[in-house]
VOLOKE-389866 format. One line per 4 residues: number of its first residue (from 1); their letters; for each residue z, y, x of C-alpha. Coordinates in pm, 1 decimal. Each point is the difference from the previous one (the first is absolute). Last residue first. Layout:
BEGIN
NUM> A> Z:Y:X ~ ...
# end
This chain:
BEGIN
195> XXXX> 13053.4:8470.2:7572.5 ~ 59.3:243.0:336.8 ~ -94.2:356.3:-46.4 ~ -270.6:210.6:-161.2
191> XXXX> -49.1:147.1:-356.8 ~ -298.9:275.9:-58.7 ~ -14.1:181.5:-294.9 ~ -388.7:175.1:-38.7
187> XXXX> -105.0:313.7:-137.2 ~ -350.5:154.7:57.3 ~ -102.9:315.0:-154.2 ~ -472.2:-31.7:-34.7
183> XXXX> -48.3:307.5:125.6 ~ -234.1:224.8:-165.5 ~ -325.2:143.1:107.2 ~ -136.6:342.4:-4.7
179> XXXX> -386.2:49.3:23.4 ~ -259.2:254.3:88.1 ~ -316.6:-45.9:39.5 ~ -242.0:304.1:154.0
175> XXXX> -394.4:33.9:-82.6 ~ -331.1:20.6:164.4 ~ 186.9:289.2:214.8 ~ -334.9:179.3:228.7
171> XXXX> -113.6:-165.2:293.5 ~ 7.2:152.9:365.2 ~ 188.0:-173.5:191.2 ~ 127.9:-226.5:-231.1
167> XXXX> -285.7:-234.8:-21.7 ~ -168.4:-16.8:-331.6 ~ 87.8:76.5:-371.0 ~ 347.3:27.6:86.3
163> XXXX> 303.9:-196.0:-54.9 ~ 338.8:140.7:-38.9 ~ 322.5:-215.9:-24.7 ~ 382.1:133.8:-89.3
159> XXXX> 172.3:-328.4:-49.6 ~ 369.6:-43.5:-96.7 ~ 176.8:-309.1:63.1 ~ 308.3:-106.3:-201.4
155> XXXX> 352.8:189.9:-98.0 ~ 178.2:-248.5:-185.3 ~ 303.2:207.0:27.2 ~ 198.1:-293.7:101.6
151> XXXX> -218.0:-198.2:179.6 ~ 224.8:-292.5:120.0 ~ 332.1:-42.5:-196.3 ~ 213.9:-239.1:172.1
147> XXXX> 273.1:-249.3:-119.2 ~ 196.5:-226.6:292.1 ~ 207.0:-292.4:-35.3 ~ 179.1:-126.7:308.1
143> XXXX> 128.8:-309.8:-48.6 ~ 275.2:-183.5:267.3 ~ 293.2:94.3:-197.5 ~ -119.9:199.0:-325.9
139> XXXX> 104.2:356.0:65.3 ~ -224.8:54.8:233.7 ~ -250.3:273.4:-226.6 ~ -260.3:177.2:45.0
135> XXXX> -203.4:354.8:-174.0 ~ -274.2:69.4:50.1 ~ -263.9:344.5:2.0 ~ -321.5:84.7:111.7
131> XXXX> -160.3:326.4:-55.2 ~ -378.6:148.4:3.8 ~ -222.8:283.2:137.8 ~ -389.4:49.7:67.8
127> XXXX> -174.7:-299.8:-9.0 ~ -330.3:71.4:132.0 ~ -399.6:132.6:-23.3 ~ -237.7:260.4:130.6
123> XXXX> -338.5:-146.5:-0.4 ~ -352.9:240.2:166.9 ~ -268.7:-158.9:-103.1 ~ -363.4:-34.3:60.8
119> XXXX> -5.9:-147.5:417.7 ~ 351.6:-53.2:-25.0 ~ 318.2:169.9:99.3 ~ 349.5:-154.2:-177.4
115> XXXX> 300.2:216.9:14.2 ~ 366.2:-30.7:-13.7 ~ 269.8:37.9:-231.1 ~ 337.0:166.9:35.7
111> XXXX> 328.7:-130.5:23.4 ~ 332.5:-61.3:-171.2 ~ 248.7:-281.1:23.9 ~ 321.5:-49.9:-153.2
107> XXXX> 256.0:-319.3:37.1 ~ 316.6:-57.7:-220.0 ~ 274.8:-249.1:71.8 ~ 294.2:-156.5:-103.6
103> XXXX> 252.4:-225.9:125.2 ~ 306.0:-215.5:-141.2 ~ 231.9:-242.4:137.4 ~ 220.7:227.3:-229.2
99> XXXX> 304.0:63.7:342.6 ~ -337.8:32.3:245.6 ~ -189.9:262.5:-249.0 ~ -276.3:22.8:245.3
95> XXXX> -207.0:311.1:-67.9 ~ -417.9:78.5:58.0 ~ -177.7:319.6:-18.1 ~ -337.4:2.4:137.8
91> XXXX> -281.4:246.7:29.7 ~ -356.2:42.1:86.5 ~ -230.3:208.5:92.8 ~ -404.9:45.1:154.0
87> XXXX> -238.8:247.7:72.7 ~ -344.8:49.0:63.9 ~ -154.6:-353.7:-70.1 ~ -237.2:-205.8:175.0
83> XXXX> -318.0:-206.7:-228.2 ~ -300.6:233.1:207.0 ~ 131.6:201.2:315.3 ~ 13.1:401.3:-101.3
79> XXXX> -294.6:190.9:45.0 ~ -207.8:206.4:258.1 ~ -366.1:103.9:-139.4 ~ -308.6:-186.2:155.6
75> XXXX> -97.3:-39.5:-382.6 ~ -103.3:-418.3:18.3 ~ 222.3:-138.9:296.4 ~ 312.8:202.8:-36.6
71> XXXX> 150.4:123.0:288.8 ~ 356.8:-119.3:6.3 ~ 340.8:202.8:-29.8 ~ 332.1:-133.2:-73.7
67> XXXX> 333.6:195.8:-138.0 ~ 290.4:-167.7:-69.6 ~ 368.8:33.5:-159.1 ~ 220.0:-311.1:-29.8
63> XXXX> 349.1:-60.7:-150.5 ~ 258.6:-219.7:-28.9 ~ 353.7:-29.6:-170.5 ~ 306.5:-244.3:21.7
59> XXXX> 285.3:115.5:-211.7 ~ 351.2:-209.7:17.7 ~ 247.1:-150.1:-188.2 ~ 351.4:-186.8:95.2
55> XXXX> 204.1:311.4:-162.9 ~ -172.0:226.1:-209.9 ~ 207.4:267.1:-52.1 ~ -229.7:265.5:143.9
51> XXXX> 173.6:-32.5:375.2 ~ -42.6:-402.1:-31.5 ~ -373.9:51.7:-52.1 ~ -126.7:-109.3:365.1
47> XXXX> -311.9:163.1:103.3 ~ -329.6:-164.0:166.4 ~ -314.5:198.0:79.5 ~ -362.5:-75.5:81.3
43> XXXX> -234.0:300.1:139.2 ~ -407.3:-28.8:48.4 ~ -179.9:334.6:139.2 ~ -391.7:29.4:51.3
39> XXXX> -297.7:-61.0:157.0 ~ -315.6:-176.3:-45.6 ~ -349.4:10.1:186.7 ~ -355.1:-165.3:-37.0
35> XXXX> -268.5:-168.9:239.9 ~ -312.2:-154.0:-145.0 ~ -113.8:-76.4:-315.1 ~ -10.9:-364.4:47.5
31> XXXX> -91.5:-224.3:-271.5 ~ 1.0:-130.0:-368.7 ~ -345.3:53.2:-163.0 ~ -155.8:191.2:-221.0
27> XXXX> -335.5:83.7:-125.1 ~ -275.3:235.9:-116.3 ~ 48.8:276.8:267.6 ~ -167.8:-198.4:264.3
23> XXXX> 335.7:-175.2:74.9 ~ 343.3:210.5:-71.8 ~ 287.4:-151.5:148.2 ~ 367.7:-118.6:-198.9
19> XXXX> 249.6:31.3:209.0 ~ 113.9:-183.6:324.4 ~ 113.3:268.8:279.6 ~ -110.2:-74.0:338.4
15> XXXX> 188.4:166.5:193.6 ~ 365.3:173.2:-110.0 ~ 243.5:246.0:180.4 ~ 341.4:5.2:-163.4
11> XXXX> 256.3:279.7:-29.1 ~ 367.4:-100.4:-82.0 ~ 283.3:214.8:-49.7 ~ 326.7:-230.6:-95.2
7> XXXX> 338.4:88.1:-166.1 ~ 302.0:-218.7:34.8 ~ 266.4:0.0:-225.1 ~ 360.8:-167.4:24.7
3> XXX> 284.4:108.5:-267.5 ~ 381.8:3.7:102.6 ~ 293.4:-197.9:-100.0
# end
C-alpha cells in the first residue's frame, strides 16, 4: 500500500477584520479594523506502517505554515492578525492488532502561540506541545474497553504579556508578566458495548 498527501497554498483577502479598536486613546472596544491578508501552505499526510514492521498501523500527520498582515489601528505599523497562530503540527500513530483484538494509539501536536493587541498590552500566550496516548481492547465479546492518557507532558499555557504605562504607540514598558502553567494529565478508562 501506498501513502496519500495533499499539499495546499492558500492566500486570503480579508474586510472588515474584528479586533480590538482604539477609541479616543483611553478605551477599547471590539470592532472593525479594516481589511487584512493571510497566506500560507497547509499539507496532511497518511502512510501505512506495514513496510516498518508494523502491520495494520498507520501515521496520519498535519501541518500549517501562515503569514497574515493587518494595519494596526493604534501604531499604523503592519502586524500579524490578533488570537491566529504561525504554525501548526500534529502527528498520529495508530495499530490494529486484529489476531489480540487489540489497538493502540499515540497522538502529538505542536504549535506556536498567538498574539493579543490591545490599547496597553501587547499578550503572547498558548499551549505549545503535548501527547495523547490509549490503549483498547475487544477481547471481551461485545465490550470495548478503552484506557487513554490525555496531557501527557502536562505541558500548559504559557503567557508572555507586556503592558505599558499608556497606549502602545508610544508608551514606555510599565512592566512584563510572565507565567508558565501546568497541565492538569487526564486519564480516563472508558467501557462501551451492549449490557
Amino acid at each position: 500500500d501506498f501513502g496519500i498527501g495533499t499539499v495546499t497554498l492558500f492566500h486570503d483577502w480579508i474586510d472588515d477584520v474584528n479586533d480590538l479598536l482604539p477609541l479616543s486613546g483611553v478605551l477599547e472596544v471590539p470592532g472593525n479594523i479594516g481589511s487584512a491578508t493571510r497566506a500560507g501552505i497547509s499539507g496532511e499526510l497518511t502512510l501505512p506502517l506495514d513496510g516498518i514492521g508494523l502491520s495494520n498501523g498507520r501515521v496520519d500527520a498535519a501541518a500549517e505554515w501562515q503569514t497574515s498582515r493587518v494595519d494596526d489601528p493604534l501604531t499604523g505599523a503592519i502586524r500579524a492578525l490578533s488570537e491566529e497562530r504561525q504554525w501548526t503540527a500534529s502527528m498520529s500513530i495508530r495499530q490494529d492488532l486484529q489476531a489480540q483484538r487489540l489497538a493502540w494509539g499515540v497522538t502529538m501536536f505542536a504549535r506556536d502561540v498567538f498574539p493579543l493587541y490591545g490599547l496597553d498590552e501587547v499578550d503572547i500566550q498558548g499551549q505549545r506541545a503535548d501527547m495523547d496516548v490509549f490503549i483498547e481492547t475487544r477481547a471481551i465479546d461485545g465490550l470495548r474497553i478503552r484506557l487513554t492518557v490525555e496531557d501527557v507532558f502536562r505541558d500548559g499555557e504559557s503567557r508572555d504579556r507586556r503592558v505599558f504605562a499608556g497606549d502602545r504607540s508610544n508608551s514606555p514598558v510599565a512592566f512584563r508578566e510572565v507565567r508558565e502553567q501546568s497541565q492538569a494529565r487526564i486519564i480516563s478508562l472508558q467501557v462501551s458495548g451492549d449490557f
